[in-house]
Every structure is written in C-alpha cells, then in structure tokens.
C-alpha positions as CSV (number, residue, x, y, z in Angstrom):
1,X,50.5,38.6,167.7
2,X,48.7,35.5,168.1
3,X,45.1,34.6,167.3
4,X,42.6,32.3,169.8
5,X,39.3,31.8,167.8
6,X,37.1,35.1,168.1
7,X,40.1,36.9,169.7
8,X,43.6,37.7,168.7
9,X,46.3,39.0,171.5
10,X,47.8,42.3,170.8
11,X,50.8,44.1,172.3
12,X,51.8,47.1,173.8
13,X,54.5,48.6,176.0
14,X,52.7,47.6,178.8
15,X,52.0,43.6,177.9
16,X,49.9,41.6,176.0
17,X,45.9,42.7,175.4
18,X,43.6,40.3,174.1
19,X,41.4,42.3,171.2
20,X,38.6,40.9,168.9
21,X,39.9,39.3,166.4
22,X,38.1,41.3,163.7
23,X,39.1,44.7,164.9
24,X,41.2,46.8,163.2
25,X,42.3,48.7,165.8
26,X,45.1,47.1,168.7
27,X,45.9,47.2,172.5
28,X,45.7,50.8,173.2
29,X,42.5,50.9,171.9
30,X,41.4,48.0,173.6
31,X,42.3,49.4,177.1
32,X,40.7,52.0,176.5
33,X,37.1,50.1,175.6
34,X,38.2,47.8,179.0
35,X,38.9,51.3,181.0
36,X,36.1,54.1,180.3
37,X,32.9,51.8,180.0
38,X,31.4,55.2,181.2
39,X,28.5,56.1,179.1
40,X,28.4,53.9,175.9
41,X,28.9,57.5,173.8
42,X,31.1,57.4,170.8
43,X,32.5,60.6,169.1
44,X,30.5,62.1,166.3
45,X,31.1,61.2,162.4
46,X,32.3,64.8,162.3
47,X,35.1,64.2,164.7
48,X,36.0,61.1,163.3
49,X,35.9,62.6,159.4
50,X,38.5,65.3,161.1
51,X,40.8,62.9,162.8
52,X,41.6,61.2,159.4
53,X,42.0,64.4,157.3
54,X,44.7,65.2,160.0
55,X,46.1,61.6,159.6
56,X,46.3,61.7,155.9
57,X,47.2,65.7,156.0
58,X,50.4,64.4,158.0
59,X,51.1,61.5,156.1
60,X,52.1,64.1,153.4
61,X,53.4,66.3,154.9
62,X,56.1,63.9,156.5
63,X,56.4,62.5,153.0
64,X,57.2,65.7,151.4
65,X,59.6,66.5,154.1
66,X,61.7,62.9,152.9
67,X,60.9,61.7,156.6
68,X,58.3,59.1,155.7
69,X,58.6,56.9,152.7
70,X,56.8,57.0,149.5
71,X,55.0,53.6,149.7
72,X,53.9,53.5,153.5
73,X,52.9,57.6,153.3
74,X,50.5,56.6,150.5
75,X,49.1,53.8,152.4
76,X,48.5,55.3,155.3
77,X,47.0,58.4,153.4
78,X,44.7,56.0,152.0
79,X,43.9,54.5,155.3
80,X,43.5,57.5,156.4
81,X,40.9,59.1,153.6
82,X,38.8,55.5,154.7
83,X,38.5,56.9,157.9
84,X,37.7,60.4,156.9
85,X,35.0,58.9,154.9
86,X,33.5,57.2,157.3
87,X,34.4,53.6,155.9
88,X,35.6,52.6,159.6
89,X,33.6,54.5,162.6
90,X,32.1,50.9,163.6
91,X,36.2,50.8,164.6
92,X,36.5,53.4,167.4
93,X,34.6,52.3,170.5
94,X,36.1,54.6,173.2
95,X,33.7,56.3,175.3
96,X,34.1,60.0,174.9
97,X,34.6,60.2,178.5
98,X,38.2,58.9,178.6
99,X,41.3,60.3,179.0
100,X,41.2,64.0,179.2
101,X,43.3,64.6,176.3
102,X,41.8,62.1,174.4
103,X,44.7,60.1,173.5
104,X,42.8,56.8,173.6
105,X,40.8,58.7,170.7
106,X,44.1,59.4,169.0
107,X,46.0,56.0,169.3
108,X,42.4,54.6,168.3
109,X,42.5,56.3,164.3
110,X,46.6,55.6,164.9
111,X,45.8,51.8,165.4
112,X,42.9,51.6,162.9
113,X,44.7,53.6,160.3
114,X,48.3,51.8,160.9
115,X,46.3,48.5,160.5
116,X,44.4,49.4,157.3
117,X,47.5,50.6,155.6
118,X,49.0,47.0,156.5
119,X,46.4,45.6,154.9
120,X,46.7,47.9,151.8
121,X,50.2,46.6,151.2
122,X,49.8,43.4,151.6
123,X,50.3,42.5,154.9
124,X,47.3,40.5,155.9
125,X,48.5,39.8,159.2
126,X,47.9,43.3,160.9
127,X,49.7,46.4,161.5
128,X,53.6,45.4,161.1
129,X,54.5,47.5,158.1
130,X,53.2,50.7,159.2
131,X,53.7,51.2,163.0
132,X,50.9,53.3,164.8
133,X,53.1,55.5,166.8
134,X,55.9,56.0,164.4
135,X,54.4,56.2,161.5
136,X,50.8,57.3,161.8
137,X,51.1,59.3,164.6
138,X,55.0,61.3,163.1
139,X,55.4,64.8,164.2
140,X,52.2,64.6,166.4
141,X,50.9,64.2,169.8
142,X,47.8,63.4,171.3
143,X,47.8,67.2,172.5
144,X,48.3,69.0,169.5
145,X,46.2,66.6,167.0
146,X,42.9,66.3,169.3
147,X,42.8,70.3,170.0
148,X,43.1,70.5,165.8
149,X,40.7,68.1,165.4
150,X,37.9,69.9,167.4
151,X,38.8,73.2,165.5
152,X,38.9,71.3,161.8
153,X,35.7,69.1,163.1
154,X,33.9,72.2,164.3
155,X,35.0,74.7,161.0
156,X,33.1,72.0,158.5
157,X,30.2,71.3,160.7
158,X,29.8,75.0,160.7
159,X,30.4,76.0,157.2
160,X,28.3,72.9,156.0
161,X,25.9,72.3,158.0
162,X,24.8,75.1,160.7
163,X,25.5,78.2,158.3
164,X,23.1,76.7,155.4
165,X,21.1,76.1,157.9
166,X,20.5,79.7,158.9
167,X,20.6,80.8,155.6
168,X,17.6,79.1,154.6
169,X,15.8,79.8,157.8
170,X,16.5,83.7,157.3
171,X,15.4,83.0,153.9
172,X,12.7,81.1,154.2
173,X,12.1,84.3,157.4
174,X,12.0,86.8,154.9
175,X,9.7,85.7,151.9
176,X,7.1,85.0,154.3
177,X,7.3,88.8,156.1
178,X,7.2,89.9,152.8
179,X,4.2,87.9,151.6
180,X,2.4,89.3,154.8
181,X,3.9,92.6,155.3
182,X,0.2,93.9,154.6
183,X,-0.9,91.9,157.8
184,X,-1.6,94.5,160.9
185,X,-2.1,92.7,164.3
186,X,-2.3,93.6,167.8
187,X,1.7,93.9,169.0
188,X,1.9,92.8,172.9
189,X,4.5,93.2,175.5
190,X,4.2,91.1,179.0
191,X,2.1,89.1,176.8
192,X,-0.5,92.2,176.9
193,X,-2.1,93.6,174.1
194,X,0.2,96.8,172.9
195,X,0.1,99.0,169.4
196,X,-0.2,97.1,166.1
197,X,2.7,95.9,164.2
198,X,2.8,94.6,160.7
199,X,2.9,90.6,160.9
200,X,5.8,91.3,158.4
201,X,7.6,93.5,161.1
202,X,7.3,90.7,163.2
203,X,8.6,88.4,160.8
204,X,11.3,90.5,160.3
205,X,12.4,90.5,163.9
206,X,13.2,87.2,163.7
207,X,14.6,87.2,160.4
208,X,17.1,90.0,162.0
209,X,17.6,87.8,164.7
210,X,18.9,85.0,162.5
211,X,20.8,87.1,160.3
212,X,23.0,88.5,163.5
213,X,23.5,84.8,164.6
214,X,24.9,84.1,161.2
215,X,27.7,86.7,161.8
216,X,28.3,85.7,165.2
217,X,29.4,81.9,163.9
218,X,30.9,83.4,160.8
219,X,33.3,85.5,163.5
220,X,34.7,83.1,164.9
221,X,35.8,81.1,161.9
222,X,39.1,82.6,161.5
223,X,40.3,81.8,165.2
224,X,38.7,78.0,164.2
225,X,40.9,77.9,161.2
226,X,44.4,78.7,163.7
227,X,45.3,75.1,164.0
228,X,47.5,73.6,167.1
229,X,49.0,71.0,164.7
230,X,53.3,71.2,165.0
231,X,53.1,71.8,168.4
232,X,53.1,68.2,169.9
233,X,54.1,67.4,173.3
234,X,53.7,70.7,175.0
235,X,53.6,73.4,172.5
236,X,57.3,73.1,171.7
237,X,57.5,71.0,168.5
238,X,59.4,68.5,169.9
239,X,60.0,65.2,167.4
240,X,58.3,67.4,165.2
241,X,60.0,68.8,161.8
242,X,59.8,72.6,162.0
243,X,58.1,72.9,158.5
244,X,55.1,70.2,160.0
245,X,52.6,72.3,161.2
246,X,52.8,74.2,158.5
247,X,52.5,71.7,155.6
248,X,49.8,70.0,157.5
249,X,47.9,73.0,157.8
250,X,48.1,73.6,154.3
251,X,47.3,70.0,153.1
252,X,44.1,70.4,155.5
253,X,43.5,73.4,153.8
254,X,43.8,71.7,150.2
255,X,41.8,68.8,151.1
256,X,38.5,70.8,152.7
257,X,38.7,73.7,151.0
258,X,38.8,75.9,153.7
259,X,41.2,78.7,155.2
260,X,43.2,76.2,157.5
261,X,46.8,77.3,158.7
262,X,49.2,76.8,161.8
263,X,48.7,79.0,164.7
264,X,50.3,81.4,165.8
265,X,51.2,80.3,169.5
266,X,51.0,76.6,170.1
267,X,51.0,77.0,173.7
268,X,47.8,78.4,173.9
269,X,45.7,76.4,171.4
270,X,47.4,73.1,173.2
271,X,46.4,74.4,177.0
272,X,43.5,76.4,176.3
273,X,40.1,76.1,174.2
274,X,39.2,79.8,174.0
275,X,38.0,79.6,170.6
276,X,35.8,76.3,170.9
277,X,34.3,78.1,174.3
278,X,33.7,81.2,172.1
279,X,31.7,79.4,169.4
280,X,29.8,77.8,172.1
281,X,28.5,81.0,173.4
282,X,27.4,82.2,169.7
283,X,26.0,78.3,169.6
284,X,24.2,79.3,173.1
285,X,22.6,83.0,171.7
286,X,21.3,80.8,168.2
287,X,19.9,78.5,170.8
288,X,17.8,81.7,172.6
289,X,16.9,82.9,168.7
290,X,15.4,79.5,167.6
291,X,13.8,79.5,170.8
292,X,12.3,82.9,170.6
293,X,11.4,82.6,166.8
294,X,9.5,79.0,167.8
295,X,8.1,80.3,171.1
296,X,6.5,82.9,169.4
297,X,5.2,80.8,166.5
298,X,3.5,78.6,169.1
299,X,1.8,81.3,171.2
300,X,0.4,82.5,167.7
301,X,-0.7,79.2,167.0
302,X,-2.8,78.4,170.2
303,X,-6.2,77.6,170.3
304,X,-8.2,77.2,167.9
305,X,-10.5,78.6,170.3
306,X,-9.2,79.7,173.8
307,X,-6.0,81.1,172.4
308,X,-4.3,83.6,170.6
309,X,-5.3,81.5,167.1
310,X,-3.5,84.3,164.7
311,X,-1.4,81.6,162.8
312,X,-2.3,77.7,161.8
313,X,0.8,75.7,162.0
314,X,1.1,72.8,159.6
315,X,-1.3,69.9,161.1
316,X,1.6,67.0,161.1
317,X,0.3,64.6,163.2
318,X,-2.4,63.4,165.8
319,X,-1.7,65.6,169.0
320,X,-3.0,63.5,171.8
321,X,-4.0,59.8,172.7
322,X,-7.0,60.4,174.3
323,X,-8.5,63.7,172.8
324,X,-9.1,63.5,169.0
325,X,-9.4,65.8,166.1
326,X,-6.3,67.7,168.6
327,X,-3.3,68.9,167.1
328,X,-0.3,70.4,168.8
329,X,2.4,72.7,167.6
330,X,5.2,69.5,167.8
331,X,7.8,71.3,165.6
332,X,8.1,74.3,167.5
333,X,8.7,71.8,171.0
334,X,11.3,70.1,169.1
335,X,13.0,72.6,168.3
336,X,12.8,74.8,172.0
337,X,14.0,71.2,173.2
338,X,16.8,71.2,170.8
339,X,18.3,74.6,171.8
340,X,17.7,73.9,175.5
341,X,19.9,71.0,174.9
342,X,22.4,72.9,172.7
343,X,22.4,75.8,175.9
344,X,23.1,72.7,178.2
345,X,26.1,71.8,175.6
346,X,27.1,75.2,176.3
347,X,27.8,74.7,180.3
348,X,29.8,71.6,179.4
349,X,31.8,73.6,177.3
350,X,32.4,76.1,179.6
351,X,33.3,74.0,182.4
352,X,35.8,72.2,179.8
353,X,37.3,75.3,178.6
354,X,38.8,76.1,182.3
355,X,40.7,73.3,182.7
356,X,43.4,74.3,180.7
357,X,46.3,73.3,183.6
358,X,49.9,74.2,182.5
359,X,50.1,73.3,178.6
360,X,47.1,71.4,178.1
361,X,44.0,71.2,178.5
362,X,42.4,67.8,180.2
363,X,38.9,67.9,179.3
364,X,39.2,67.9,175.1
365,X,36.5,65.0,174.8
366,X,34.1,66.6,176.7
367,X,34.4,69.8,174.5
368,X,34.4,68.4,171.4
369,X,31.4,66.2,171.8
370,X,29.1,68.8,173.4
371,X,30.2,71.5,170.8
372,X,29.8,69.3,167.6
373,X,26.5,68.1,169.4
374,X,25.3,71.5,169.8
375,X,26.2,72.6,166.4
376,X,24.6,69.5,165.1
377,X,21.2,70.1,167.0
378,X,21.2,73.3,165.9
379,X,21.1,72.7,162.1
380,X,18.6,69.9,162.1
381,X,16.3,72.5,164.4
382,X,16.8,75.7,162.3
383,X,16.0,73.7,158.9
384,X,13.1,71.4,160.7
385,X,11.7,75.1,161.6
386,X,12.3,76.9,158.5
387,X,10.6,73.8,156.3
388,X,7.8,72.7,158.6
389,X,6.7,75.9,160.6
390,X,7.5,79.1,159.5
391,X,7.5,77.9,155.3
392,X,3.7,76.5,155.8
393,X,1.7,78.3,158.1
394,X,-1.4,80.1,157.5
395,X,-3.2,83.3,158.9
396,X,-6.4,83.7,160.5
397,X,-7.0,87.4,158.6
398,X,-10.2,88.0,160.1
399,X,-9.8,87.4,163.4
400,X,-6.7,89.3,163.5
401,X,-8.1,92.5,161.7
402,X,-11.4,92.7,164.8
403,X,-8.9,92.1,167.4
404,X,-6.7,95.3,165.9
405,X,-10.0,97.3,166.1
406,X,-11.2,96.4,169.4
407,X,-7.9,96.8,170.6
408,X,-8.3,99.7,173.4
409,X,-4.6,100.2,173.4
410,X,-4.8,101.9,170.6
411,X,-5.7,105.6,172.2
412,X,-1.8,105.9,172.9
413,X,-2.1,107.5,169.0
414,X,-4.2,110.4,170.4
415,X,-1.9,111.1,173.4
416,X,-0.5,114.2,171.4
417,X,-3.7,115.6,170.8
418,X,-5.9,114.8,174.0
419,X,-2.9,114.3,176.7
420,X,-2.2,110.8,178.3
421,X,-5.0,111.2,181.1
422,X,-7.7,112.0,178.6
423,X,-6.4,108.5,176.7
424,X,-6.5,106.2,179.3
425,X,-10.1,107.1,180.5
426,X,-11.3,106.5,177.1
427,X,-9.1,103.5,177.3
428,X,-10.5,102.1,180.2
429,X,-14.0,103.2,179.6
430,X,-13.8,101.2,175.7
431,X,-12.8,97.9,177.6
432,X,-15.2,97.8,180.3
433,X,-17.8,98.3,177.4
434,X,-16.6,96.3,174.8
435,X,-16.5,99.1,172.4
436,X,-13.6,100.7,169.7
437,X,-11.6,103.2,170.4
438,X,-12.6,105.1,167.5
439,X,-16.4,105.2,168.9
440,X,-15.6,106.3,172.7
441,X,-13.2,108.6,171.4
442,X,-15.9,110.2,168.9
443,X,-18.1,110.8,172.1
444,X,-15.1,111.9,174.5
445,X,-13.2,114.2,172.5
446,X,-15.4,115.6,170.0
447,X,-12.8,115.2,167.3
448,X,-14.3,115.1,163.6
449,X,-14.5,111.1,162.3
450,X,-12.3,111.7,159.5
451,X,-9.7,113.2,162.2
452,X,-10.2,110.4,163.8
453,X,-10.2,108.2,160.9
454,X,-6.8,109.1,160.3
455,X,-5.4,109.1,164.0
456,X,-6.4,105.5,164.3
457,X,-5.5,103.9,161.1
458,X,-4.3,100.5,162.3
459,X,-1.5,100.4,159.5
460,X,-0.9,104.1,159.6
461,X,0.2,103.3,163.4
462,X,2.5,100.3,162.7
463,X,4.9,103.4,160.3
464,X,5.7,105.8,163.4
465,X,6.1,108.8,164.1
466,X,3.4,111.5,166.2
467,X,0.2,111.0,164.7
468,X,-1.2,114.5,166.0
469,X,0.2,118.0,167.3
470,X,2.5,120.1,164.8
471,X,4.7,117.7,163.8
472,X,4.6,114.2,161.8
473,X,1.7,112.9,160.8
C-alpha cells in the first residue's frame, strides 16, 4: 500500500486501485463506487446496523469454534459493533444498484470493518492484521450474509419501528371512537348519503383495520427470523464450520433480543426471497389502510363551506400562496403519498423476488432497499397520522346532527312496516321538498308520531336489527 497525498493505492486480486486516502474501506469497495455511479442511493442505517451485527455475530462464533483467534475476533467484533452503531455509514458509498447479490455491499463492511480492527490493534497503517476476506468475512459468503441481513434488517425495523407505530395509531384510533361513540352522522356509500352510523363506529372501522395490519406484519416474523447464514456459496456450507450458522444465529439472537435462528433449508433462503416478498404484501395492504383511514379523514374535513365539513383537522400551516386565511388537510396528503410510495416499494419487491435463478437470487439490493424503505415510510406516516390528525381533530356537532335529520335515506327504517315502494316515494317526495322524513312520513302513512318517533331515532338506527313488523325492535 502506498500513499500519494489525498489518495493512497490499494490492492486487490485484480491490481492496484487508487482509494481516498481517508477511507477506511479498500479496492473492492472502490470499484465498486468507480462501477455503479447509478443513482447516488446508499443503503439504509438499518441495513447497515444489520450487516455489522452479522459481522461481529460471526466474529464469535468463529472464535468460539477455535478457528479465529482471541485478539483479532475481539477486534473485529469491536469493529464490527462501530458499524452496527452507526459510527461509520459515511464509509459505504456503493450505490444500491450494484451487483445483484450485493457483494460490493458485503466486501464494503468486510473492508471497513477489517480496517477498523487494524487500527484497534495498533496497526495504523490499514487493514494488514485482520484480512477482509479471511477474517471478516470466515464461514460466509456474499450470498448467504446479504439475504440474512435483509431478514435481520427488516425483523428490527419491524419490531421497533412499524409495530409501535401501529400500536399507537390503533390506540390513539380507539380513545377517540370512544370519546365520540355518542356522535350519529349520515353513513354514505358511492360517496351518497346512506343510514347513520355512530362517528365511533366509524372510528372503529379503521381502528379494526389497523389492528388486522398488525397481525399481518406480526405473521410473518417467524419466517423473518429463519436466517440464511451457514449456507455460504450456494446453500451448501462450503468453507463454513458446520456449527456456524447456528452459533451466528444464536449470537444475533443474544445481541437483538429477538427470536433469530438458522433456517431450515439454505437453499431456498439463498435463491429465493419469499418471505421479504411476503412482508411486502402485508407492507402493500398497511399502505391501502393508512390510505383509507387518511382519505376518509380528508373527505370529512372539506370545506369549511362547500364540503362535507363534519371534522376540523388540526390548522398546521398556511394552505396556499395566493389565497389566505386557507388551510388544507397536509397530513392526510403526506401520508396517502407515503403509502403510494410504500405500494410502489411493493412492485420493486415483487419484481426482485422472481429472480431467484438456480441458488441465488440476483436482485438482493433492490429488495432490501425498497422493503426497509417501505417499512420506514410506513412508521413515520402511521405516527405523523395518529399524532397530528386523528389525536386532534374536532367535530362540527351541529351540522352533523341537521344533516342526520334531513337525511331522506332514512325511510329504509320503515320498509318493514310500509313496504319498499311506499319508502322511496316518501323518500323522493322529502328531497324534492326539502323536508324530514319524519314529517312526509306523518302525512303519508298515518303512523302515530311517537311510532314514528321511535322508527326514526337516528341512534336507535345506527344499533340494527328490524325496527318494525313482529320481530326486533
């Protein structure tokens, strides 16, 4: 290795690389930075956090096993716990759209971690006491430690970021329906006016909605915690100690605190991504909930005078540059954006998941940036809609309560007692003249006002059941 003022030359098994001279990282890396100038995207501090678990999670398990010594296995595990902590991501450059099973990514945290741990035991010069490839990178491959990282980068962004993250939404869902379960509005379908529903039915809907997304992601956790580590090249083991995947599984395990093992069949976590394609389709139905829950919220909120005006959203900021005193409901667009995005995540995923050829699978970047994305997106936009929509909004009582009267949709209560017909001509008839139900129906039918009283209770008809005839009531 020799140094020329802001650059130092490196080497590799295909020649000499010239590399900054600050970098920690060597010439693989460096190729890799020359190769792929492709879309300046790096991978996600997620990602990054899982390659060096899996560094320092082999580093003991190769020490335990007597195959790496004491002194270099606790460098390197230091190195490595650096990296997981974030210490170094200025050092991994590569574009994710590289190699497609992201050994550039690999050799990267090899390099950068072989380097540090040179440093750590006193070798200033650079990466001579701990070798990338043979030490560092022991028992693994490219193809069995970038398929483990996605599933050990994707397991903690789930269980500590997205999962909250619903939790307090459905939470935050739930003591609102119940603060306004006593709310009765005009339901629609087609966007029509339809029967009344309880604002806290409504609410409820979505917190339903929210609580079935949880258990979707919380499915597929124990196929994300089956781990391809062990199987190196192909799926075989080979250079590999049989007891590898195993310990490393465990160590993983040990360090995050979460259910981490060695799969069962190598071959398939190293040429598929089955599981990471399954999570993205429960990422792709939150994305359709969050949309729903915000689309809704925004419909609600429109007006103040031309719209639907049942809710007031938070007032946040100024709404438009030209208009003043005009206030838009920004959260709920932020958020529908975010889950359009995380849906669009979902098609990369998809496409990346069937290119497993043979025993690998050749698009592992692509997956585990648009997954982690998604899962990321979908965190920030359940808790941005949890505290900043659904936690603060207001309703407009009285508005609501004279659009429930007028509502001439109503008359479907006295369908058991005056036959559909007889409904939808007083229907019809209380529309064109602007009047109640309750008042055309007291003229059409000539059923007592306390019969009717009872037949058209707006809350009465948001609890069910056949409001005239012989039975319910």
């Amino acid at each position: 290795m020799t140094h020329t003022g802001d650059w130092r030359m490196e080497r590799d098994s295909m020649g000499e690389v010239r590399v900054p001279a600050d970098a920690l990282y060597g010439a693989q890396t460096q190729r890799a930075v020359d190769n792929f100038p492709v879309s300046g995207l790096r991978f996600s501090r997620p990602f990054i956090r899982a390659l060096g678990l899996i560094k320092l999670a082999a580093a003991e398990a190769n020490a335990a096993l007597g195959l790496l010594p004491p002194e270099p296995a606790a460098a390197i595990g230091a190195a490595a716990r650096e990296v997981a902590d974030g210490r170094w991501d200025s050092q991994f450059p590569v574009d994710v759209f590289q190699t497609g099973s992201g050994t550039s990514t690999n050799m990267n945290a090899n390099e950068v971690i072989a380097a540090r741990a040179g440093q750590l035991l006193g070798d200033a010069a650079g990466p001579r006491v701990v070798h990338p490839n043979d030490h560092v990178n022991m028992g693994q491959s490219s193809n069995d430690v970038i398929p483990a990282a996605i599933h050990v980068a994707a397991y903690e962004q789930a269980a500590g970021e997205l999962l909250p993250a619903l939790r307090h939404l459905r939470d935050v869902l739930d003591r609102r329906a119940a603060a306004l379960d006593d709310v009765v509005k005009t339901g629609r379908t087609h966007l029509m006016d339809a029967m009344p529903v309880r604002l806290g039915q409504e609410i409820g809907a979505w917190s339903s909605q929210v609580h079935h997304a949880i258990a979707r992601i919380e499915a597929v956790l124990p196929r994300l915690a089956e781990l391809a580590l062990g199987g190196t090249a192909v799926g075989t083991g080979i250079n590999a100690h049989p007891e590898f995947g195993r310990r490393a599984a465990a160590a993983l395990a040990r360090l995050t605190g979460l259910p981490f093992r060695e799969g069962d069949n190598h071959f398939e976590l190293q040429a598929t991504q089955d599981t990471a394609v399954e999570l993205s389709g429960q990422l792709k139905t939150v994305a359709v909930t969050l949309m729903k829950v915000a689309n809704d919220l925004r419909w609600m909120n429109s007006g103040p005078q031309a719209g639907l005006a049942e809710v007031v959203l938070p007032a946040l900021q100024p709404g438009s540059s030209i208009m003043p005193g005009k206030i838009n409901p920004v959260i709920c667009e932020a958020v529908i954006m975010a889950a359009a995005q995380a849906i669009a995540c979902d098609t990369a995923v998809t496409l990346g998941g069937q290119w497993g050829n043979f025993q690998l699978n050749t698009m592992l970047p692509l997956v585990a940036h648009n997954l982690l994305q998604a899962q990321g997106l979908l965190a920030a936009a359940a808790r941005l809609l949890a505290d900043k929509a659904v936690a603060g909004f207001t309703v407009n009582r009285t508005a609501v309560a004279e659009r429930v009267e007028k509502n001439p949709i109503m008359v479907t209560a006295l369908n058991p007692v005056i036959g559909y017909d007889a409904a939808a001509a007083i229907a019809k008839r209380a529309y064109a003249e602007g009047r109640r139900v309750r008042d055309v129906a007291a003229e059409a039918t000539g059923l007592a006002p306390a019969e009717l009283d009872r037949l058209l209770d707006p809350r009465s008809l948001t609890e069910g059941g056949i409001k005239g005839g012989g039975t319910g009531g």
